[in-house]
VMD Tcl script that draws the C-alpha trace (Angstrom):
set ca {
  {10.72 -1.05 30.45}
  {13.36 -0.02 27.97}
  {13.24 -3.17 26.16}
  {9.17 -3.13 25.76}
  {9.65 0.67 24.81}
  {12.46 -0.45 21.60}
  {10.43 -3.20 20.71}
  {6.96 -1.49 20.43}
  {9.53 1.05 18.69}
  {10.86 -1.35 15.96}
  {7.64 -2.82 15.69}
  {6.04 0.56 14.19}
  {9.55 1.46 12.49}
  {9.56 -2.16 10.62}
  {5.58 -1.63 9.19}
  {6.94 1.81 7.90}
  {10.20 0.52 6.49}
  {7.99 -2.16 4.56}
  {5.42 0.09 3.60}
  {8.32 2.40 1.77}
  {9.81 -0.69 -0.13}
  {6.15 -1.81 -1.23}
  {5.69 2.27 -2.14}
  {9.09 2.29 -4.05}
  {8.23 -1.14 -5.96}
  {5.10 0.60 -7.22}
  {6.80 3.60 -7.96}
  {6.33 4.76 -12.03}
  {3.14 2.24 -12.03}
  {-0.37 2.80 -12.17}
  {-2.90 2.19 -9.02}
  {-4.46 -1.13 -10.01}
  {-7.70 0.69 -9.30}
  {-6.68 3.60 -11.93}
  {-6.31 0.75 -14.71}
  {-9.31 -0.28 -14.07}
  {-11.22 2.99 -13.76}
  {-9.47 3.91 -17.35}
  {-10.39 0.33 -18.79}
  {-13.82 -0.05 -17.48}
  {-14.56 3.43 -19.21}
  {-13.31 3.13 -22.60}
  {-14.93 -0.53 -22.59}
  {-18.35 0.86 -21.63}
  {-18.00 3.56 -24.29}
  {-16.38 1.07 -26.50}
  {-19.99 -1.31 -25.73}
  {-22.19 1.61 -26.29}
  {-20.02 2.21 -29.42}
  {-20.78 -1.41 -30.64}
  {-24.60 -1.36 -29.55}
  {-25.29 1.47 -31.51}
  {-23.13 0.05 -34.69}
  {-25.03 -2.68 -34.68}
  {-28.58 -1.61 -33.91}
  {-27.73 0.56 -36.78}
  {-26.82 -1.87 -39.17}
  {-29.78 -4.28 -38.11}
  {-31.95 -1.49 -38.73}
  {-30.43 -0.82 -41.99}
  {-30.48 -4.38 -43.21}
  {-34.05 -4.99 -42.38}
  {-35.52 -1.32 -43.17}
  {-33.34 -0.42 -46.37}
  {-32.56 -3.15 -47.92}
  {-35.31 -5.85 -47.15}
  {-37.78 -3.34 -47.19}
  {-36.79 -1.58 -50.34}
  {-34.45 -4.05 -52.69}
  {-35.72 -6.81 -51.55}
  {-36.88 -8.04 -54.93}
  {-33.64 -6.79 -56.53}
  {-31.20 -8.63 -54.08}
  {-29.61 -11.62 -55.24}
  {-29.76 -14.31 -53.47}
  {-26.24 -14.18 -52.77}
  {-26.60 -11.50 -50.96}
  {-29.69 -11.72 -49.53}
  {-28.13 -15.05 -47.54}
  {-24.71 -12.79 -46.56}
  {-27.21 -10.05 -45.35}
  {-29.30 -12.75 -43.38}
  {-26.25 -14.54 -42.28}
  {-24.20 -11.20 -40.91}
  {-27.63 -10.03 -39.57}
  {-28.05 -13.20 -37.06}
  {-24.08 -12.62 -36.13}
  {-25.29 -8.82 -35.22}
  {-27.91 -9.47 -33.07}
  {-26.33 -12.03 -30.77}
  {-23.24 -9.98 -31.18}
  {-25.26 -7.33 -29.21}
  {-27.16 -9.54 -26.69}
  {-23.19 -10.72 -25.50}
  {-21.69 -6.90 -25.54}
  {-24.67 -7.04 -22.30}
  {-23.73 -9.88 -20.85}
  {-26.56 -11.65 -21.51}
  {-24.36 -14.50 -22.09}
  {-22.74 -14.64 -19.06}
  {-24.19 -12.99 -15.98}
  {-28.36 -12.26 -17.00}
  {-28.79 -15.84 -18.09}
  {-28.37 -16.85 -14.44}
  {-30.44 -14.25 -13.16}
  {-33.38 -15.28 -15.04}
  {-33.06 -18.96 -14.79}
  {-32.37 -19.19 -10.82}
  {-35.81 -17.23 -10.18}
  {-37.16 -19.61 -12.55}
  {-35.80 -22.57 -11.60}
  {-36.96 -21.83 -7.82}
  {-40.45 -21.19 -9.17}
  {-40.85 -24.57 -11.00}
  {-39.17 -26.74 -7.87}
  {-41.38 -24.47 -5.43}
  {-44.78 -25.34 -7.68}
  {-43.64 -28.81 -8.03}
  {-43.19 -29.53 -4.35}
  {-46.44 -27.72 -3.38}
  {-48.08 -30.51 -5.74}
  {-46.80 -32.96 -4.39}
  {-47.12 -32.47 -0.83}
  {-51.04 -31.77 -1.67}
  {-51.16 -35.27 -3.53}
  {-49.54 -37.32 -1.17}
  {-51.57 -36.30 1.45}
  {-54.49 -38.31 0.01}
  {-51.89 -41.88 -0.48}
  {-50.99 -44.48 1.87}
  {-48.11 -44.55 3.36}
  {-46.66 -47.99 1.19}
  {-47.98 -45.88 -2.16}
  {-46.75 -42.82 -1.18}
  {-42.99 -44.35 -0.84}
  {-43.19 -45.46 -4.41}
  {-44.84 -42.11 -5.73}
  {-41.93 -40.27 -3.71}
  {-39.18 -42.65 -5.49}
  {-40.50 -42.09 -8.97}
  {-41.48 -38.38 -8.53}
  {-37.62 -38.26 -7.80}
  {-36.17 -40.01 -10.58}
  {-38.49 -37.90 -12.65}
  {-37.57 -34.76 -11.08}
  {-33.38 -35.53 -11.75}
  {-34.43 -36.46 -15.02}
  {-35.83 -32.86 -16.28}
  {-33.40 -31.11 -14.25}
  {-30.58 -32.93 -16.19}
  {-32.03 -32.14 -19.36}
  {-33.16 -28.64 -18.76}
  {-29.40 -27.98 -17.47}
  {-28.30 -29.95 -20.74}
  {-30.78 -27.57 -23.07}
  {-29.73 -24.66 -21.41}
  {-26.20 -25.58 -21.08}
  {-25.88 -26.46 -25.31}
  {-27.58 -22.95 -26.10}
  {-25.36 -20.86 -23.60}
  {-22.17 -22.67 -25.85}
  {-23.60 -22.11 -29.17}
  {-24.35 -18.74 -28.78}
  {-21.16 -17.57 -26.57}
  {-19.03 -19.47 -29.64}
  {-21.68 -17.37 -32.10}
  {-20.53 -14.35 -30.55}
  {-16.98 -15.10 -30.63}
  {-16.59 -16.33 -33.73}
  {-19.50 -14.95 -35.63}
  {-17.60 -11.49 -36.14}
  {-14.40 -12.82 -37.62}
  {-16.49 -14.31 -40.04}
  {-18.99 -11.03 -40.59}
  {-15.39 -9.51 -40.57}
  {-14.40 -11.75 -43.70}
  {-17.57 -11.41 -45.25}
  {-17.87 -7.93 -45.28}
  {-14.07 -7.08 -46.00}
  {-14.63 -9.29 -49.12}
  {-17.79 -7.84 -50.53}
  {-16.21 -4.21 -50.38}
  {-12.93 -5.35 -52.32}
  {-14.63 -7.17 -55.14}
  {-18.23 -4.71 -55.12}
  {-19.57 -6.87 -57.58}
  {-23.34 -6.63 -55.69}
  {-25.41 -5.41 -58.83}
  {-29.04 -6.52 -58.75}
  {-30.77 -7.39 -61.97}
  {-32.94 -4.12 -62.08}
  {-31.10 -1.87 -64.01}
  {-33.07 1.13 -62.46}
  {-32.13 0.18 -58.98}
  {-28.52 -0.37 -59.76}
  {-26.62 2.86 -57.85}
  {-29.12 2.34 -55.08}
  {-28.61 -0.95 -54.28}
  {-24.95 -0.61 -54.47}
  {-24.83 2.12 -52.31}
  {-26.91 0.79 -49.24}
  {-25.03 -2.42 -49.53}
  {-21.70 -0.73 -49.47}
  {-23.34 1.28 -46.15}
  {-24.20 -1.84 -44.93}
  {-21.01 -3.85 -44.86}
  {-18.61 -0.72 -43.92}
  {-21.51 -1.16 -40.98}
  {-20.78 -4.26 -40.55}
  {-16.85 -4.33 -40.55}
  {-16.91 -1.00 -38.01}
  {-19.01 -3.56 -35.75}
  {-16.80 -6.83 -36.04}
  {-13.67 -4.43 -35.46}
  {-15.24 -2.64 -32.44}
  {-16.36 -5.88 -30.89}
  {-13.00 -7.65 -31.20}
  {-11.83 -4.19 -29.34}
  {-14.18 -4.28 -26.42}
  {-13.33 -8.17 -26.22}
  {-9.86 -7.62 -25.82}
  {-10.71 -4.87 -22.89}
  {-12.97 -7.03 -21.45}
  {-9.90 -9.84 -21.26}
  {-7.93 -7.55 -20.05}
  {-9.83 -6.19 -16.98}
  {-10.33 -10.11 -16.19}
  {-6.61 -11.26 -16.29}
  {-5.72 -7.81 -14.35}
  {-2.42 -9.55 -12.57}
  {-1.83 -8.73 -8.36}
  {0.98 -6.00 -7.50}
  {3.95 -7.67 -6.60}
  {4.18 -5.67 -3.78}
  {0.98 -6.68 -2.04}
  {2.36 -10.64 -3.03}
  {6.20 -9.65 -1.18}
  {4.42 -7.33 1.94}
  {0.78 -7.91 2.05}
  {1.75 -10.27 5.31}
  {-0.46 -12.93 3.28}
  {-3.07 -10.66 2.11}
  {-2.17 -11.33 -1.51}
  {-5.51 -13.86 -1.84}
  {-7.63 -11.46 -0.37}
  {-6.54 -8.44 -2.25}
  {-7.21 -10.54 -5.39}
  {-10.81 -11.44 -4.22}
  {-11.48 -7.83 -3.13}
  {-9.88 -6.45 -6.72}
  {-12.21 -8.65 -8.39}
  {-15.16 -7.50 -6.54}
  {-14.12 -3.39 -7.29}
  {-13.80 -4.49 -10.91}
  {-17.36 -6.13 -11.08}
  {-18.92 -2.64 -9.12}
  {-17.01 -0.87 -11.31}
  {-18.26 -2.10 -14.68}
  {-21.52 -2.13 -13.32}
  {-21.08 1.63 -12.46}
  {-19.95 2.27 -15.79}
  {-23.09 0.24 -17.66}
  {-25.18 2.69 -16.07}
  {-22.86 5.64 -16.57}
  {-19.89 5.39 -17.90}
  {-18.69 8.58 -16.37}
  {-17.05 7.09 -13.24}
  {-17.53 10.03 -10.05}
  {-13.84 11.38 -9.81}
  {-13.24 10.17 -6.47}
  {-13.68 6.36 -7.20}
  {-10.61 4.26 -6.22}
  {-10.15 1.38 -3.78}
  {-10.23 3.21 -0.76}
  {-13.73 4.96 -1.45}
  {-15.00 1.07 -2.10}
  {-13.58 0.05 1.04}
  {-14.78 2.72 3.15}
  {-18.09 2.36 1.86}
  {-17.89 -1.49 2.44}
  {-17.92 0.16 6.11}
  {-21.02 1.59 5.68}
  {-23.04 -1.26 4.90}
  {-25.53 -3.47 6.74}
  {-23.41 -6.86 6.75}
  {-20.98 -8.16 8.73}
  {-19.76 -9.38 5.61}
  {-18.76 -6.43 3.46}
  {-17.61 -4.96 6.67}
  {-14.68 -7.79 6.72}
  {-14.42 -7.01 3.07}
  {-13.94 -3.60 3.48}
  {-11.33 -4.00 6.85}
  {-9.30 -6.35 4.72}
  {-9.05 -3.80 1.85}
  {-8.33 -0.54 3.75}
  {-5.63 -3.08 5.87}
  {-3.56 -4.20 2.93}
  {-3.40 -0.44 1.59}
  {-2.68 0.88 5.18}
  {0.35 -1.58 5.21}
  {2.04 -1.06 1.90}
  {1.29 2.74 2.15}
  {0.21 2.72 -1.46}
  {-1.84 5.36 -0.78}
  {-3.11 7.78 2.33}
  {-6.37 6.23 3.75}
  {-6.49 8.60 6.18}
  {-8.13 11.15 4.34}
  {-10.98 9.34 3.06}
  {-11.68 7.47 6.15}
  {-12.04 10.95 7.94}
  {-13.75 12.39 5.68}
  {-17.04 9.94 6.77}
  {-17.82 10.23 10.28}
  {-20.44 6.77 10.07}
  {-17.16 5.04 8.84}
  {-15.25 6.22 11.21}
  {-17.74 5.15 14.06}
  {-18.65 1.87 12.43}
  {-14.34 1.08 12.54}
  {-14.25 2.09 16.51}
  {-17.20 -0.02 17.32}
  {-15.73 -3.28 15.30}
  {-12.95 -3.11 18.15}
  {-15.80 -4.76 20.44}
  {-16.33 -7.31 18.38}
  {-17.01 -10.51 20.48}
  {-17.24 -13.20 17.83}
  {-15.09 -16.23 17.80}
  {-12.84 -14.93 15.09}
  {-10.75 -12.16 16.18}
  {-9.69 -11.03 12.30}
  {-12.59 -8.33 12.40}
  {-11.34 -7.05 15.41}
  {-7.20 -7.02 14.75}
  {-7.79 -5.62 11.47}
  {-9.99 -2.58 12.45}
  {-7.05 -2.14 15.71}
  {-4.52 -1.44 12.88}
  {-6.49 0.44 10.77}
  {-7.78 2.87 13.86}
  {-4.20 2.89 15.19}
  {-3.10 4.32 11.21}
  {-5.32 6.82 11.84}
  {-5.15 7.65 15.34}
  {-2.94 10.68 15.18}
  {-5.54 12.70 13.02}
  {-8.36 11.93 15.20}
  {-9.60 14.09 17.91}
  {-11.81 12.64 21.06}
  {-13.96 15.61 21.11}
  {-15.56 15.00 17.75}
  {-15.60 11.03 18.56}
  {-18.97 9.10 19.08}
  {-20.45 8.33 22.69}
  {-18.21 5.40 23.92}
  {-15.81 5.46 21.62}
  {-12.80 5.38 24.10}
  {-14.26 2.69 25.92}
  {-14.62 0.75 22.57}
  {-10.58 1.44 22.67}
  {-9.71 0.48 25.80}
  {-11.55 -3.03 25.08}
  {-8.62 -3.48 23.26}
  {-6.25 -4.08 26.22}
  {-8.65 -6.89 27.90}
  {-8.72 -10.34 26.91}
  {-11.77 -11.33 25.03}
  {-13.30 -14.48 26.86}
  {-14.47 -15.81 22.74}
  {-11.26 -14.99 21.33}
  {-9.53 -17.53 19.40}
  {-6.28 -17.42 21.85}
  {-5.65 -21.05 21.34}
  {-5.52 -21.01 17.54}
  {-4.00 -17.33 17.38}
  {-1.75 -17.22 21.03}
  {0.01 -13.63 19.55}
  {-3.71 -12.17 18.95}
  {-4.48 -11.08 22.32}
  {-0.59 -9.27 22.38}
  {-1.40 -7.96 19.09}
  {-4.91 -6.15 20.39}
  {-3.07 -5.15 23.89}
  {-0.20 -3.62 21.91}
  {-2.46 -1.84 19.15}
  {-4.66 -0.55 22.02}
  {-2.03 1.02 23.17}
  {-0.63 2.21 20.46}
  {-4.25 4.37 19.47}
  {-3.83 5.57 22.84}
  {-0.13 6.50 22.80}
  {-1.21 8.63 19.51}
  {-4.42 9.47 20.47}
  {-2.54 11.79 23.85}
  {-0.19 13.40 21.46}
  {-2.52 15.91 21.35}
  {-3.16 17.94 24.60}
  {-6.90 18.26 23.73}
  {-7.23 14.90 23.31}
  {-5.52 14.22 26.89}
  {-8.05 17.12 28.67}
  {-11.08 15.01 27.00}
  {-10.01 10.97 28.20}
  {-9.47 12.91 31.57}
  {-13.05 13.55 31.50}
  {-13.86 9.80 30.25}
  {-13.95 7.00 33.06}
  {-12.23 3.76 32.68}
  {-10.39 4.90 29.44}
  {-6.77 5.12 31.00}
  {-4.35 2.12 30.44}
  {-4.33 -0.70 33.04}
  {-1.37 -0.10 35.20}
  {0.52 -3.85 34.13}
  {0.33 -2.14 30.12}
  {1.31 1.88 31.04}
  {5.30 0.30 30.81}
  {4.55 -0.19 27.39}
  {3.78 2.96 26.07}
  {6.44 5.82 25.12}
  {7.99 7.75 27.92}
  {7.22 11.20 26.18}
  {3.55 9.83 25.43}
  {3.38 8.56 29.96}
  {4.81 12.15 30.87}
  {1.87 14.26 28.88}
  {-0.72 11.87 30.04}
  {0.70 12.25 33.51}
  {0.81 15.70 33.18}
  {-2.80 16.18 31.90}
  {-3.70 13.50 34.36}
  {-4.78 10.75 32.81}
  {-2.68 8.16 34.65}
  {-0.86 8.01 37.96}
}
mol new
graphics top color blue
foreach p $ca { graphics top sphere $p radius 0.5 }
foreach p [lrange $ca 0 end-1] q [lrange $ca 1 end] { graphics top cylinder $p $q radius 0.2 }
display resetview
């Protein structure tokens, strides 16, 4: 009994010990969710910066000075103003992504209309073949088929390159352009009248146009930055071979972040990884839920931050995390993941306030699973057992607590596990009594 009592003992003492190293590595760094917060919202003022630069100098190319010295441009500078113009505009369209992520979320809708319409066609015209004709119209209706796929994809494929290297490369050279007109201001037109004018919206112009190739090359190098964001080292040395994961899940805060920040880029004060992993918790898939158990399960370990406080701060989270420890599918990781997380939290919880079955959800934890994975994972059923009692061990700290599982049938340990919990934590339930 001793022995069981030390080693659940040094089990809980070793995940603290290793949570304080990872805590002391990342001591004097930023949150890897606070760099991106900060990032994400000078980029999307930085975008709405360059959008409105460059709307501004379209509009003052097109208004000003084709519209009112357009006969007293020369034509050298009427093909820099059409050139830089072009560069502008798909300078713009890539500051949106329209580039990268919108492109695809036209064409797939698109691309499932066509093949839907298509396949409706021929189903209706094969109907009225033989079967020997029908083979052959099948076969060639194929070959055609892969044939305009192949060169739509090849189209599409050639534009997406020329104007994603446009939009890279087009600035530097608006950049030149511009930076080289201003030095030698030699722009006079031949109207002597019009002179001072036309000098002076050009000059607007490309300082317009410079402010916009500078800006872009600004929000580019943000927008690299966010991308190449590199893992903690302390998740890599203690996240128990969560490092992958963390990665993943990093990658999908930073797209729900930028997206948060396109719409407004004043990000709500209490946005971090933990709020986007408890609200993972809240959704409708079984998914995001692993998503979100994963998350809040590599921060619980390395102790990078409290989740405690956020997790009990939403009641549906918090009954959405008990009733994951009944989950019966064939992998277990839903289940041991939500154990740890519940057990983290245990000591702040109170049975009153819990949801209707809650305790029975818990004590689930100390009987084998007939779909568990026991083969593949042999420690996973000891891992449950000893995290089920460990929510209970923490969970009869409190004397209220102990008065309310009295109350609850079949919640008390099974006598072969009681040896495993603490002797203070067997004398209060004993006392209140809760077991025998």
């Amino acid at each position: 009994m001793r022995e069981s009592n030390n080693n659940n003992n040094s089990v809980i003492q070793g995940q603290h010990e290793g949570g304080s190293s990872a805590a002391a590595l990342q001591a004097g760094r930023p949150e890897p969710d606070a760099l991106i917060n900060s990032i994400a919202i000078i980029r999307a003022f930085t975008a709405k910066v360059v959008a409105g630069v460059g709307f501004l100098a379209l509009t003052w190319s097109t208004v000003v000075l084709l519209g009112g010295f357009v006969s007293a441009l020369p034509i050298k500078e009427f093909w820099f103003l059409t050139f830089i113009s072009m560069i502008l505009a798909s300078t713009v369209l890539s500051v949106y992504d329209y580039v990268n992520e919108t492109y695809a979320a036209r064409v797939n809708p698109t691309f499932g209309m066509i093949t839907g319409g298509y396949f409706t066609f021929l189903s209706k015209f094969e109907a009225n073949l033989s079967a020997g004709c029908a083979v052959r119209c099948w076969r060639l209706c194929v070959m055609l088929l892969v044939l305009l796929i192949a060169m739509a994809l090849l189209i599409g494929l050639l534009l997406i390159d020329a104007v994603f290297i446009v939009s890279l490369v087009g600035p530097m050279a608006t950049m030149a352009i511009s930076l080289t007109r201003l030095i030698q201001h030699d722009y006079d037109g031949s109207d002597a009248s019009s002179k001072g004018k036309l000098r002076a919206a050009l000059f607007i112009f490309y300082s317009l146009a410079l402010l916009h190739s500078l800006c872009f090359y600004f929000w580019l190098l943000l927008h690299l930055s966010l991308e190449m964001l590199p893992i903690p080292a302390s998740i890599e040395e203690y996240g128990h071979g969560d490092g992958g994961y963390y990665q993943m899940l990093l990658r999908q805060y930073l797209q729900e972040t930028k997206t948060k920040c396109a719409n407004d880029p004043k990000l709500p004060g209490d946005w971090n990884l933990v709020t986007y992993a408890v609200g993972l918790l809240d959704s409708a898939s079984p998914d995001d839920h692993l998503d979100g158990l994963r998350m809040l399960d590599v921060l619980a370990i390395n102790k990078q931050r409290s989740v405690r406080l956020e997790l009990l701060s939403s009641r549906h989270s918090v009954q959405n995390l008990i009733e994951m420890l009944e989950w019966d599918g064939p992998d277990q990781e839903m289940r041991e993941r939500a154990a740890r997380i519940v057990a983290d939290v245990a000591a702040a919880l109170r049975v009153a306030q819990m949801p209707a079955g809650a305790l029975h959800c818990i004590s689930s934890l100390l009987e084998a699973s007939p779909r568990s994975d026991t083969l593949k994972k042999p420690k996973g059923g000891k891992e449950l057992i000893h995290r089920g009692l460990q929510i209970l061990e923490r969970l009869a700290r409190d004397e209220h607590n102990c008065r309310e599982m009295c109350k609850t049938n079949g919640c008390s340990p099974r006598s072969q596990h009681q040896s495993l919990l603490p002797r203070s934590s067997r004398q209060n339930m004993t006392v209140n009594g809760l077991i025998s």
